[in-house]
C-alpha angles and dihedrals in degrees: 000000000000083000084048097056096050091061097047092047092043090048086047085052101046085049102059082043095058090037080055107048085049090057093052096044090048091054090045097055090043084054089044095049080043098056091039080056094057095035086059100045090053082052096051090049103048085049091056098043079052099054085037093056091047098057084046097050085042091061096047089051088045082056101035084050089053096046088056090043088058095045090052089046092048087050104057091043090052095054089038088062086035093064092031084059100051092043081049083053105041094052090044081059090046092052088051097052086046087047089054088048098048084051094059098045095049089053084063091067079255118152105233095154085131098052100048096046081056098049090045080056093049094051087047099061092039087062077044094062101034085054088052096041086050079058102052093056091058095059106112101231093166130122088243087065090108092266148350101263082057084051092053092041091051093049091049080051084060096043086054105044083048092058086046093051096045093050084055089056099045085055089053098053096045090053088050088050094054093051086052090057089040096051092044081049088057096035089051088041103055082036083065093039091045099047090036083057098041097053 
């Protein structure tokens, strides 16, 4: 009985020690599941603090890339204006010189009627210009400029009215050239008369 007794109590024992040890591994695979699960939700997390922190990078560098774009834009229209303003300048210069010269030669008793109706033309284009190129430096190229397809609309304002401002030019210096040739014609022209009365 005694021997009995030993097996029962060593299968009861056994018993509570495999009840036991299923107890413990049941709670051990609940606190592992448990941990995976935490473990996938930091990851979750970190991923999403990172996507969020590269949009977020991506939009600095969008605005950071416009910005430039509009610096570079400004640029260009401001040396644009920069080099149609000097032209401007330089023939202005050029018309007042012509003007001196028709002055004296008028003074002369000389007829200078044509070079001086160029040289009006010419004066008149130059105001021409220096209005458009008053015009171009008003024309918002910005990035503020609501977007960027206003911004490019607004830089292909400023080619054309570049294009604008340098025909005008070009007109005026072909009328101040004329009232150069006009001016030497009339030159030549009382030199002969001069030179026909005085022999």
């Amino acid at each position: 009985m005694k021997r009995t007794l030993t097996i029962v109590s060593t299968l009861a024992l056994l018993t509570g020690a495999l009840s036991v040890h299923a107890d413990t591994s049941v709670n051990a695979s609940t606190s592992m599941k448990a941990k995976v699960e935490e473990k996938r939700s930091e990851i979750k997390n970190v991923k999403d603090e990172i996507k969020t922190a590269v949009e977020g990078k991506k939009e600095d560098i969008k605005n950071i890339r416009m910005d430039f774009r509009a610096d570079v834009a400004k640029t260009l229209v401001d040396r644009t204006v920069k080099v149609l303003t000097a032209t401007a300048d330089r023939l202005s210069k050029i018309a007042d010189r012509v003007a001196s010269r028709i002055t004296k030669v008028s003074a002369n008793g000389a007829n200078t009627t044509s070079a001086q109706a160029s040289l009006d033309l010419a004066r008149a284009n130059i105001a021409t210009a220096r209005t458009q190129i008053s015009a171009i430096s008003t024309i918002d190229i910005s990035t503020s400029a609501t977007s960027t397809t206003t911004a490019k609309t607004n830089f292909e304002k400023v080619k054309t009215a570049a294009a604008a401002v340098k025909v005008t030019l070009k007109s005026a210096k072909d009328n101040l050239s004329n009232a150069v040739k006009a001016l030497k014609v009339v030159e030549k022209t009382n030199a002969t008369t001069t030179g026909e009365t005085s022999a």
